[in-house]
C-alpha positions in Angstrom: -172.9 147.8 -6.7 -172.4 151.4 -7.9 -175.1 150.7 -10.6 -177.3 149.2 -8.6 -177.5 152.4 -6.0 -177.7 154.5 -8.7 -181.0 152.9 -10.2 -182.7 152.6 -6.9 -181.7 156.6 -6.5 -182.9 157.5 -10.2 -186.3 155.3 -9.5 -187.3 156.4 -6.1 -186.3 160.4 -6.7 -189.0 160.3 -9.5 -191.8 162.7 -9.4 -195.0 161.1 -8.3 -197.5 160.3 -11.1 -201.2 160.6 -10.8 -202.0 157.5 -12.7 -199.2 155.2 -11.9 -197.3 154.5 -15.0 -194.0 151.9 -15.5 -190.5 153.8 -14.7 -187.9 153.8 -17.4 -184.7 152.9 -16.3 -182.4 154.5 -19.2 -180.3 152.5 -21.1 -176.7 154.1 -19.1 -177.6 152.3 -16.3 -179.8 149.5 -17.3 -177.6 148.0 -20.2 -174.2 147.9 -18.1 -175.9 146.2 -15.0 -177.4 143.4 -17.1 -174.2 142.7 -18.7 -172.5 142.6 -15.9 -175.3 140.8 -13.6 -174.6 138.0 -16.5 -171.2 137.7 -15.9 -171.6 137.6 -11.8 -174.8 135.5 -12.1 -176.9 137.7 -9.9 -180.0 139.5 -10.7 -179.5 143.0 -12.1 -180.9 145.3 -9.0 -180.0 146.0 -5.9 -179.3 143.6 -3.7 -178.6 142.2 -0.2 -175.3 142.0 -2.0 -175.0 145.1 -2.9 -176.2 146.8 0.6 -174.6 144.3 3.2 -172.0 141.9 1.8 -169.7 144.8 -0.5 -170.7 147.9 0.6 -168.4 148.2 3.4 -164.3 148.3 3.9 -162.4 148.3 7.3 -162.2 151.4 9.4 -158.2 150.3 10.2 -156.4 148.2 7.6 -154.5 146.8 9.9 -156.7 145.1 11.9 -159.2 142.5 11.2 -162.9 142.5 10.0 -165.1 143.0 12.8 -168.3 144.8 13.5 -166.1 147.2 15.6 -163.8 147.8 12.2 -166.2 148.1 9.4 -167.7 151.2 7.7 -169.9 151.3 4.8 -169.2 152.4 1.8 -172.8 153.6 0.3 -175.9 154.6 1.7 -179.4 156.1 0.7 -180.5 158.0 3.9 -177.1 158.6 5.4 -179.1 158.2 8.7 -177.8 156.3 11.5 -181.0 154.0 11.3 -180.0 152.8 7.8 -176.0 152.6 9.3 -177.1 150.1 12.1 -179.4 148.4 10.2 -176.0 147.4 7.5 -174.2 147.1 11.1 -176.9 144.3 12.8 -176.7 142.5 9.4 -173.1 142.4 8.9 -172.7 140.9 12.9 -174.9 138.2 11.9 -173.3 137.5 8.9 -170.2 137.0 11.1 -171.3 135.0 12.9 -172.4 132.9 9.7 -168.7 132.1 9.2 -168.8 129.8 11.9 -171.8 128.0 10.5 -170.5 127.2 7.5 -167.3 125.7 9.2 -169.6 123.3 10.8 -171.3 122.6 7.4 -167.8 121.9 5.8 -166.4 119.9 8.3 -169.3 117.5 8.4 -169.3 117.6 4.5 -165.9 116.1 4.8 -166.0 113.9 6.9 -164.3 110.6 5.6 -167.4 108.5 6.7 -170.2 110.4 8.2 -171.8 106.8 9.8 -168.4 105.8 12.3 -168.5 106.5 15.9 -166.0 109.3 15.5 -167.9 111.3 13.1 -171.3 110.7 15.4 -169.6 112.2 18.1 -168.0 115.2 16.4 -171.5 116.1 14.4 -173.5 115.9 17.8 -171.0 118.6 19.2 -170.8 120.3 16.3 -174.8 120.7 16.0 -174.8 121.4 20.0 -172.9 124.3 18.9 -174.7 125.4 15.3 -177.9 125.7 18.3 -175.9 128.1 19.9 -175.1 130.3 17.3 -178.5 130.2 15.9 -179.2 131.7 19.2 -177.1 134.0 19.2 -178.4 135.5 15.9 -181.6 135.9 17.4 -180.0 137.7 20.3 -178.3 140.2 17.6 -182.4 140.3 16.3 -183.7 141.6 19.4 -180.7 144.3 19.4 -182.6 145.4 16.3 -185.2 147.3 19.0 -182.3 149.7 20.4 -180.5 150.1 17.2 -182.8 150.7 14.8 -185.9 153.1 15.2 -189.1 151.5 13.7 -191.0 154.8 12.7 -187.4 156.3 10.8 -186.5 152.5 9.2 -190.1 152.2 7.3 -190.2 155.9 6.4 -186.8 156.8 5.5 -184.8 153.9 4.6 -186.8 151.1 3.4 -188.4 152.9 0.7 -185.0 153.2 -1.2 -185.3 149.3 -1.3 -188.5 148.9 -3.2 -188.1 147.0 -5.9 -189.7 146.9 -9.5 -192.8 144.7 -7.9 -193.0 145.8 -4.2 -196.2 147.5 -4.6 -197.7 144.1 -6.1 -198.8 142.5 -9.6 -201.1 144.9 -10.0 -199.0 148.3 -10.1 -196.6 148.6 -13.2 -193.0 147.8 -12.8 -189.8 148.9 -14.2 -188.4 149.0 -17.8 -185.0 148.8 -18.5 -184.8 150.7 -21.7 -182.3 148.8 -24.2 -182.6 145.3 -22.4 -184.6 143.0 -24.5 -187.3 141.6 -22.9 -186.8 143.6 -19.6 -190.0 142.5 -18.3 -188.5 138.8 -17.3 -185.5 139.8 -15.5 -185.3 139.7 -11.4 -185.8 143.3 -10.3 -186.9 142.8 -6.5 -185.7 144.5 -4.1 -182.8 143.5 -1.3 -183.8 141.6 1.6 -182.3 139.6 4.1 -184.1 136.5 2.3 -181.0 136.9 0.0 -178.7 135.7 3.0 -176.5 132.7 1.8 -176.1 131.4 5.2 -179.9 131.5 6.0 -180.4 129.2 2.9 -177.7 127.1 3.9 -179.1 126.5 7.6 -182.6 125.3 5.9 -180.0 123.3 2.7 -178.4 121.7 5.3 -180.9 121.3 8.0 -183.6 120.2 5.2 -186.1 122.4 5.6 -189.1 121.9 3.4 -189.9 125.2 2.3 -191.8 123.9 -0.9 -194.0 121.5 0.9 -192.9 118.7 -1.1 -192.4 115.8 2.2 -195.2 114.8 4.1 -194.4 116.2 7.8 -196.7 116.7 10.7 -198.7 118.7 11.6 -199.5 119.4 8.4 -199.5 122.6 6.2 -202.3 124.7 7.0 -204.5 126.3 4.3 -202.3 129.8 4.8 -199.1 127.9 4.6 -200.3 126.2 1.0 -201.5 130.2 0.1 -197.9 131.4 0.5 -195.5 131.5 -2.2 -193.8 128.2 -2.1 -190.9 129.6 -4.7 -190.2 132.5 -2.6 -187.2 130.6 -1.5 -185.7 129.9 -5.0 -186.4 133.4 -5.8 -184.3 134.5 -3.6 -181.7 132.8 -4.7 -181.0 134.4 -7.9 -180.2 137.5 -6.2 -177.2 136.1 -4.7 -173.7 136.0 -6.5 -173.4 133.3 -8.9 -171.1 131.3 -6.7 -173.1 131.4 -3.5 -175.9 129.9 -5.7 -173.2 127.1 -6.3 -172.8 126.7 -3.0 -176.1 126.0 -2.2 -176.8 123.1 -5.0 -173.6 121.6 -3.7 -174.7 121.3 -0.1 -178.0 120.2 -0.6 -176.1 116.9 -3.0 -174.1 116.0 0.0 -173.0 112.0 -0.1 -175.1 111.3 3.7 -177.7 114.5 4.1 -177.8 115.3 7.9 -181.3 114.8 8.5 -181.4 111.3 7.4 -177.9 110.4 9.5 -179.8 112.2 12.0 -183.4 109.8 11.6 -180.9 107.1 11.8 -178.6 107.8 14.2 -179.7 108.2 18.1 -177.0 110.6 19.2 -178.0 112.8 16.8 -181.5 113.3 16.7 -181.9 115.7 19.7 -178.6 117.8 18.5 -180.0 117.8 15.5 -183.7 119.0 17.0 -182.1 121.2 19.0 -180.9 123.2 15.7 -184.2 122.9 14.3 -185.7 124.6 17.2 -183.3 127.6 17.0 -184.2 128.2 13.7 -188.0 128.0 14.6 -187.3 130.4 17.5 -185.1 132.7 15.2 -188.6 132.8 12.9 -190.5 133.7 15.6 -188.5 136.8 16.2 -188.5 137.2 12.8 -192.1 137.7 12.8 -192.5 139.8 15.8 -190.0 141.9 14.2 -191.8 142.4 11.1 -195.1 143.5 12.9 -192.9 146.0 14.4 -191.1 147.5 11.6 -193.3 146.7 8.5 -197.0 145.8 9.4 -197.3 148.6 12.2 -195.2 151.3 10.8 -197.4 150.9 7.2 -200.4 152.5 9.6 -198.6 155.5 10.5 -197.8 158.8 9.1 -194.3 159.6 7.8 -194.4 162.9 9.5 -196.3 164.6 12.1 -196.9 168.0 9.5 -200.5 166.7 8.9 -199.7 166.5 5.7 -199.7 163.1 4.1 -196.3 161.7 1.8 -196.8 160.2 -1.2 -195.9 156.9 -0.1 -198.7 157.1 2.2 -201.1 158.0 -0.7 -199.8 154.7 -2.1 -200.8 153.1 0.7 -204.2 154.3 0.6 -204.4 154.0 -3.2 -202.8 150.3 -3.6 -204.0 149.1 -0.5 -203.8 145.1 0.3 -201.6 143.2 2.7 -197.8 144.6 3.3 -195.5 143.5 1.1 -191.7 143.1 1.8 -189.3 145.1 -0.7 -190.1 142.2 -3.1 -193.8 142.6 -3.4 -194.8 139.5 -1.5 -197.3 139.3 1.4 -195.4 139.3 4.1 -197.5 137.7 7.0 -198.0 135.0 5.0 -194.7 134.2 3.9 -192.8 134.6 7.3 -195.4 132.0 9.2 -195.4 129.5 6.1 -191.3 129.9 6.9 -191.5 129.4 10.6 -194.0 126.8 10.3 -192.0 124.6 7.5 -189.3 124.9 10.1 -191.5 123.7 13.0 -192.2 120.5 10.6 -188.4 119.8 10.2 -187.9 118.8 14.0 -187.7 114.9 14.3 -190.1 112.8 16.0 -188.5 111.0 19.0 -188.7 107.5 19.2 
């Protein structure tokens, strides 16, 4: 975690270049964070990780973790727009310990097909709605907490990553790393979230296209990047990865007990639906904080930043911190999620 703050601190306090050039990461910092990346099986950069899930310890020992008793440990900015943005994050990964309680009590159920088990899934997914709710309540609280104009200016360019401006601006180097040129070095993002990959694992959402589900994709959903989601994944810790493999191999998946089973199909839906909604938000947020913000100035001197030169210079589509269009990506997301709710009989 230390290593990784420190590399997105060397890289972004680097004077800008006229001609953009690749940025050498020096071989103090970018030999000891592969090494160790190996060992933890995450990709060696800062990552959701790093910024949200061990950057934090408890305001009172004593008492338990809550959003009420956490502080956090490192930031970029030290502004209270980049302290509530680690706040809203950690609340919904709270609220993802329930979720996967649901998704290990139904992966252990003795037999998922008995009457029992039928009944205790469909309450158990008549809650997962809830809570899927409830995390796009804590999005919306992203509008009082975190101020759009101070977010894309001040924060979020510490998060760029090695290809956030796109595959045509050079990258990084990490000088001393063989082949530094294949390793992960996008930014953190909330696409790293273990429990948002577990909802779509668990709720089989078809993020690659690979099923034929109505309606079908539409010519923007095929342009998106269909791998984002596996990306993503190597930027988690080696054991969350784990995870994931292990609940999308469960003995009875949900979504065919669901196709089977009456009871279940409008719980099931109902989850679906929450998720879809959550992606709408998702979406409305992104125009917001992102796709907006990337018009306006950084200050009101009259003097432009050298991020906004980039802008202007780079051009194209915004990107989130790992160099993919975001527009694109978010509605591909929403509408694979659309095409997961089962048809009623």
């Amino acid at each position: 975690m230390v290593l990784a703050f420190l590399i997105n601190f060397y890289v972004h306090s680097q004077p800008p270049k006229a001609v953009p050039e690749p940025i050498h990461v020096p071989e103090s910092l970018a030999i000891p964070i592969v090494n160790i990346s190996r060992i933890l099986g995450i990709a060696p950069v800062l990552t959701f990780a790093d910024t949200v899930l061990w950057n934090w310890s408890l305001k009172n020992p004593h008492l338990p973790l809550s959003v009420d008793n956490v502080k956090f440990m490192h930031t970029f900015s030290g502004t209270e727009t980049e302290h509530n943005f680690y706040i809203l994050s950690t609340k919904a990964e709270i609220k993802g310990v329930e979720i996967l309680r649901i998704m290990d009590t139904y992966a252990h159920l003795p037999d998922a097909t008995d009457f029992a088990s039928i009944s205790k899934t469909a309450k158990d997914l008549t809650r997962l709605a809830s809570i899927v709710h409830e995390l796009t309540d804590t999005l919306k609280d992203v509008k009082e907490a975190i101020d759009p104009h101070s977010f894309h200016w001040e924060v979020r360019p510490w998060y760029n990553g090695s290809d956030a401006k796109g595959p045509s601006v050079p990258g990084w180097v990490y000088d001393g790393v063989p082949s530094s040129e294949n390793l992960d070095l996008s930014g953190p993002s909330a696409g790293q979230s273990t429990v948002m990959h577990a909802l779509d694992v668990f709720l089989d959402v078809d993020h690659k296209l690979q099923q034929r589900r109505s309606p079908a994709p539409s010519a923007n959903n095929k342009k998106a990047d269909r791998s984002f989601m596996d990306k993503m994944r190597r930027y988690m810790p080696g054991p969350h990865q784990k995870f994931l493999v292990d609940l999308a191999n469960l003995p009875v998946p949900l979504r065919q007990l669901a196709t089977e089973m009456p009871l279940l199909r409008e719980p099931y839906n109902s989850v679906v639906l929450a998720l879809k909604q959550f992606r709408d938000s998702h979406i409305r947020m992104a125009c917001l904080y992102i796709v907006s913000m990337s018009k306006s100035k950084s200050s009101t001197s009259g003097e432009e930043s050298n991020q906004e030169l980039q802008v202007k210079e780079y051009g194209g589509p915004s990107r989130g911190n790992s160099g993919t269009e975001l527009s694109t990506l978010l509605k591909a997301g929403r509408d694979a999620t659309n095409r997961t709710i089962l048809a009623k009989n």
